[in-house]
C-alpha positions in Angstrom: 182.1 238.1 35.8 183.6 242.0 35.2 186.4 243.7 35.7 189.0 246.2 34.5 192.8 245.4 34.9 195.9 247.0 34.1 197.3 246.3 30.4 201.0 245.1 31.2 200.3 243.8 34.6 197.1 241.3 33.4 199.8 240.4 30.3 202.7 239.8 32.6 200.2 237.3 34.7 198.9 235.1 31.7 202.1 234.6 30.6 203.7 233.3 33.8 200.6 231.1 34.3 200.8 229.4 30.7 204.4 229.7 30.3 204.9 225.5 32.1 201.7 224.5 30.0 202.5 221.6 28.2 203.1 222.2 24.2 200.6 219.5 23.4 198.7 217.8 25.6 196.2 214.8 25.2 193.5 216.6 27.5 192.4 220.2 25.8 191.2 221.4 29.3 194.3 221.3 30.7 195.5 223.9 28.0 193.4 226.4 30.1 194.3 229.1 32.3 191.9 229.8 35.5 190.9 233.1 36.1 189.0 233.8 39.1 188.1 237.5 40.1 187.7 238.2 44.0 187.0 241.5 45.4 190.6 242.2 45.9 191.6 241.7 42.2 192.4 238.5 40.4 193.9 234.8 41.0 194.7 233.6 37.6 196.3 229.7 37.1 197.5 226.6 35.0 197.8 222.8 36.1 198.5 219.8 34.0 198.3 217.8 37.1 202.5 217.8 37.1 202.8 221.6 37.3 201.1 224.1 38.5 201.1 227.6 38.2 199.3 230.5 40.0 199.8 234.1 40.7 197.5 236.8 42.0 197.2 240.6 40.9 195.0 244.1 41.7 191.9 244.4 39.7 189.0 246.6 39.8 186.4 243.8 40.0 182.8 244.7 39.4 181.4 241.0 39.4 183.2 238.2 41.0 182.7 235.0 39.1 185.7 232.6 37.8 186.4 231.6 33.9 188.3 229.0 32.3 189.7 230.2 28.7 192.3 229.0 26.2 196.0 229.7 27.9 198.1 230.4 24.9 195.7 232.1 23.0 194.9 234.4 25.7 198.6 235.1 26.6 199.2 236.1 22.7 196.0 238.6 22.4 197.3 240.0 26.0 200.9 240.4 24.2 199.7 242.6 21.3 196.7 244.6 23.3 197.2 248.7 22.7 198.4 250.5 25.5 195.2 250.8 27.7 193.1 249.4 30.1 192.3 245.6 30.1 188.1 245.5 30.1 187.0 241.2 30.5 183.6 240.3 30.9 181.8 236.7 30.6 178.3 236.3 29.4 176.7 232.7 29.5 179.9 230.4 27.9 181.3 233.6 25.6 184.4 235.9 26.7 184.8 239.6 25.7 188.1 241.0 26.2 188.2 244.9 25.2 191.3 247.2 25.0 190.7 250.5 23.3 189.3 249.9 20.1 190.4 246.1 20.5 187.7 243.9 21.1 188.0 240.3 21.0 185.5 237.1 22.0 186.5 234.1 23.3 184.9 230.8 24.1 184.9 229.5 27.7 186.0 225.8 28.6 184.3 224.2 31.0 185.1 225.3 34.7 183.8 222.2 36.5 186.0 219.8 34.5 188.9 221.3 35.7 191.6 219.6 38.2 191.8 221.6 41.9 194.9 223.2 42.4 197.3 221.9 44.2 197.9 223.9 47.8 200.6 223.9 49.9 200.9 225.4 53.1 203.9 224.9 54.8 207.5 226.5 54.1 210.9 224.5 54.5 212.8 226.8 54.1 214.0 230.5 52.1 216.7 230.7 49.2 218.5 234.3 47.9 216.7 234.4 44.7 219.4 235.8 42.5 222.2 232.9 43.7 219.0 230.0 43.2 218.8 231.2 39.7 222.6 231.2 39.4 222.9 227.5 40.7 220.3 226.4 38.7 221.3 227.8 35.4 225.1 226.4 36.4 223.4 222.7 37.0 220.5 222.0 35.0 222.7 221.7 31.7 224.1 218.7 33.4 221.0 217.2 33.3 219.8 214.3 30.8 217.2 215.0 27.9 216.7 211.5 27.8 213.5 210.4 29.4 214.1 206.7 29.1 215.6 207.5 32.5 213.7 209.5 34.2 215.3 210.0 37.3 218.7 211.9 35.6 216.3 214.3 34.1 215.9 216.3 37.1 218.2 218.1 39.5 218.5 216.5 42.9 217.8 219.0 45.6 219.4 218.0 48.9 218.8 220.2 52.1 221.0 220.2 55.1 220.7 222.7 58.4 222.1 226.1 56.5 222.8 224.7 52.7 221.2 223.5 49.9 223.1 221.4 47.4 221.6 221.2 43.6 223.3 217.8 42.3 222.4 217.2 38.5 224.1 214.3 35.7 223.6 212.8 32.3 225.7 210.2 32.9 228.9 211.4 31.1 229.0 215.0 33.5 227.6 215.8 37.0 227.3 219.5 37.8 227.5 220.7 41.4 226.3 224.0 43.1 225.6 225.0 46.8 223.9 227.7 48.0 223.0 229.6 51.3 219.9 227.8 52.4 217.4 229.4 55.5 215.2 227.1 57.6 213.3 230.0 59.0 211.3 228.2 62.0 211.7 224.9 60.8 215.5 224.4 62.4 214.1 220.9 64.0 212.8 219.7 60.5 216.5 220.5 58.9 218.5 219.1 62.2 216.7 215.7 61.1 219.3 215.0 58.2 219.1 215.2 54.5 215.4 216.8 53.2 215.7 215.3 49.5 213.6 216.1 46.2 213.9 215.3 42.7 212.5 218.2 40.3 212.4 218.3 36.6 215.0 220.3 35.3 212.7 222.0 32.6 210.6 223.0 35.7 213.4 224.5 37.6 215.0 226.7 34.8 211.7 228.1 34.2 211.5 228.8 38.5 215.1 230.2 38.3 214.2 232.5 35.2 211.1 233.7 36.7 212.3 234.3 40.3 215.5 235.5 39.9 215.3 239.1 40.6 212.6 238.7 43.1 214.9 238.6 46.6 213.9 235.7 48.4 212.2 232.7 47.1 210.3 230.4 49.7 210.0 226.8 49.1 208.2 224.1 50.3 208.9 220.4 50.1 205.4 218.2 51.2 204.4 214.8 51.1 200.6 214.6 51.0 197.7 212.8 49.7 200.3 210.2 48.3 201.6 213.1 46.3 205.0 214.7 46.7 205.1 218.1 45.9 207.6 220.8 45.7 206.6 224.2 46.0 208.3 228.2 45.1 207.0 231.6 46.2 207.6 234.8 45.6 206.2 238.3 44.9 202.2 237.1 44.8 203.7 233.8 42.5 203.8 230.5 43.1 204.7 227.5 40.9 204.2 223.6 42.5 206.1 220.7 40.8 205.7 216.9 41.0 208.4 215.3 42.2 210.2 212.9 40.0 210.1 208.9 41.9 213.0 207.1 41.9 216.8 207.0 43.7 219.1 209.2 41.9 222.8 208.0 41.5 225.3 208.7 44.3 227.2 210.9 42.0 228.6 212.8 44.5 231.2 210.2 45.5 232.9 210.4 42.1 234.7 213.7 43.2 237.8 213.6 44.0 238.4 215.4 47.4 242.2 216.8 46.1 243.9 216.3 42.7 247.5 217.6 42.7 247.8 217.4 38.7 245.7 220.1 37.3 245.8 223.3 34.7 244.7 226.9 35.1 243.9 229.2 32.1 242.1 232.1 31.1 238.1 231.0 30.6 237.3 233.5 27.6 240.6 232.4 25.7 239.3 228.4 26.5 235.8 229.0 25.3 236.8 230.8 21.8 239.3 228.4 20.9 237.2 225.4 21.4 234.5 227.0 19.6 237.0 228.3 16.3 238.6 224.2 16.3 235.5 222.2 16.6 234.6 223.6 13.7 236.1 221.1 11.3 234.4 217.8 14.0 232.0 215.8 12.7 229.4 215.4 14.8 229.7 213.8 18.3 233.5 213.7 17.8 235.6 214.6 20.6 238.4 217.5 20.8 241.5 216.2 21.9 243.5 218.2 24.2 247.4 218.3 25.5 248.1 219.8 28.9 251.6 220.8 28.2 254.3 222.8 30.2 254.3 225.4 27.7 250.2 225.8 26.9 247.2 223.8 26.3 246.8 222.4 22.5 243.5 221.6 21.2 243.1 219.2 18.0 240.6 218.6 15.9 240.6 215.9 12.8 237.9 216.3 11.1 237.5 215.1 7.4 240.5 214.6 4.9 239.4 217.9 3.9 239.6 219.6 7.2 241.6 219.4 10.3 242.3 222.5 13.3 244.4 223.2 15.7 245.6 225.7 18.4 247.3 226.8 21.6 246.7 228.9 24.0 248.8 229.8 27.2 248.1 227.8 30.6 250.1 227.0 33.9 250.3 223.2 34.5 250.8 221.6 38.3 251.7 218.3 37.8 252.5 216.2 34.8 251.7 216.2 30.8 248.2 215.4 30.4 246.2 214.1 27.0 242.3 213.8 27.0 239.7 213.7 24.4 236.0 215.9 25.4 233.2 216.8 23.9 233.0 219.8 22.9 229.5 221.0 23.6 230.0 219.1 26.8 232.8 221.3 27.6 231.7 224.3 26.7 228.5 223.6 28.8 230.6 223.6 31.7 233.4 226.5 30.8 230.0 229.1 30.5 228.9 227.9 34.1 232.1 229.1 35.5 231.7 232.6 36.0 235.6 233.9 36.7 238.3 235.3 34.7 239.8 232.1 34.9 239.4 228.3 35.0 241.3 225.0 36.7 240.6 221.9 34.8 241.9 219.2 37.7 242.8 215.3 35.8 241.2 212.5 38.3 243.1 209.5 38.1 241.8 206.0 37.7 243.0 201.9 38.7 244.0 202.0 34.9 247.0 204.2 34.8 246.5 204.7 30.5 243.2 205.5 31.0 242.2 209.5 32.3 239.8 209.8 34.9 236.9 212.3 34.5 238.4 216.4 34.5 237.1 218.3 36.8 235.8 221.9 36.1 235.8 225.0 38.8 236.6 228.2 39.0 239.9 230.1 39.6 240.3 233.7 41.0 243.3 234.4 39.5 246.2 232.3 38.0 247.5 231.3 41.8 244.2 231.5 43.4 241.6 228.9 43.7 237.6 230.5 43.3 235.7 230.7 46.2 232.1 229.5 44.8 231.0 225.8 45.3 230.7 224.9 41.8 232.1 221.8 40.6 231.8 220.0 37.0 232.9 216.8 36.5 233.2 215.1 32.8 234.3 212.5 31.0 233.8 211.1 27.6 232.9 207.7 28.2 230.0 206.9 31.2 230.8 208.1 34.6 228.0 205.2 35.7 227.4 201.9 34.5 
């Protein structure tokens, strides 16, 4: 196997191919990235049999042949090469990889050994690229680290004719986010009801980074071989996922379709001030803040040694309101919210001294209400039992 490849481009593609390899992983093939040269250039790739990886670039190929090296290492010398032509060549198990005066050889693992790539040939559906990134970096904080529970560590994606909903909780917050969503020719598949899939949130942030300047991003939801599969395409990349098994929570009937008691205030002026008191918190402690006619007051005891306080202006509907949140968890959801300002709504519950979860969205102005679909919903003790 030969060929010559451009410097930045060849870099670009082995680190998008190792870039979902696992940190550690039990089986040392599976560090490897695949990289088969055809006689229209190259298909390089990555699977740990959860996620897969694979993108395809020009090449001047003098020998076809395919080669399975070390993924991280590879992506680090492609990193630091000098600004010339990529030169690769394979000669019995050994790798030479030349670049300028840059020579380097590598050992080959064994090609045979390694796990088929998963295909998939059949589209759902296409997303804007720019707004899936956007929804996905607004949900997948919501999303639990936790994986004694596996099924609240991915986002929910839930299809319907022309949307797509990404649904995502930890248990004590449930992020919301809908976007335009295209069939293409599949209209009768979408006019069936609800197309479902559970992905790994790590999985999708690294699909939302990757793809978000790249226009439109196919996907493809499959059910095959007893595997389900998700799949995302665009510009010559594709990355498949596992789905995760399981039923996630009906989180979506915790949202209250109106709250009449609710505050609006600038988002910038929120975010600082609850970053300056929480200062003094120990750790996991909660903020307490008053919804008053005249301002929101945040209050932080800390220590005997250190306590915090301030106000800033806000316009309350409705009456006085006192809750204690997280901080982080706040914050988490103030960042998502991308206007000038914010409205954080108060749910009620049976218990009339005990709040109901806030709820987070976005604000237009001081007297108008945002137009996006995202919705944030927290609460300081569980939401689900």
């Amino acid at each position: 196997m030969r060929f010559q490849a451009n410097r930045d481009v060849f870099s670009e593609a082995v680190s998008f191919a190792v870039k979902l390899l696992p940190q550690r992983t039990t089986l040392p093939i599976l560090s490897g990235v695949l990289i088969e040269a055809t006689d229209t250039g190259l298909i390089l790739s990555s699977f740990d049999y959860e996620v897969s990886a694979q993108t395809e670039i020009l090449a001047e190929v003098e020998e076809t042949g395919k080669v399975l090296v070390s993924g991280r290492l590879l992506a680090e010398i492609a990193s630091r090469l000098p600004n010339a032509p990529v030169r690769f060549s394979t000669e019995n198990s050994r790798i030479k990889v030349s670049c300028g005066s840059a020579s380097f050889t590598l050992l080959s693992m064994p090609v045979e050994e390694y796990p088929s790539i998963p295909v998939v040939t059949t589209q759902s559906g296409l997303v804007p690229a720019e707004e899936f990134a956007a929804a996905v970096a607004q949900v997948a904080v919501a999303a639990s680290r936790d994986d004694v529970t596996p099924v609240i560590t991915g986002v929910q994606l839930e299809v319907t004719e022309n949307s797509l909903s990404l649904v995502a909780t930890d248990r004590y917050r449930v992020a919301v986010r809908e976007i335009d969503w295209d069939p293409g020719s599949n209209t009768s598949e979408s006019s069936l009801g609800t197309i479902t899939a559970l992905v790994p949130a790590r999985t999708l942030q690294e699909v939302g980074k990757t793809f978000g300047h790249s226009g439109t991003i196919s996907v493809s939801i499959t059910n095959s071989d007893d595997r389900e599969l998700i799949a995302f395409t665009a510009n010559q990349k594709t990355v498949t996922s596992l789905l995760i098994k399981g039923n996630f929570p009906p989180v979506r009937r915790l949202f209250p379709a109106t709250v009449d008691n609710y505050a609006v205030m600038n988002t910038a002026d929120l975010i600082e001030a609850t970053r300056r008191v929480q200062l003094v918190l120990e750790r996991e402690a909660a903020l307490r803040f008053t919804f008053a006619t005249d301002g929101v007051t945040l209050e932080a005891v800390g220590s005997e040694q250190a306590q915090a306080s301030e106000t800033i202006d806000a316009i309350l509907s409705g009456t006085e309101t006192v809750v204690s949140l997280k901080p982080q968890f706040l914050l988490d959801g103030l960042s998502a919210v991308h206007s000038e300002f914010v409205r954080i709504s108060f749910t009620k519950t049976e218990n009339p001294n005990k709040p109901g979860p806030v709820l987070i969205t976005s604000q237009t102005s001081r007297e108008q209400a945002g137009v996006d679909s995202y919705k944030y919903l927290l609460q300081p003790n569980l939401l689900l039992r």
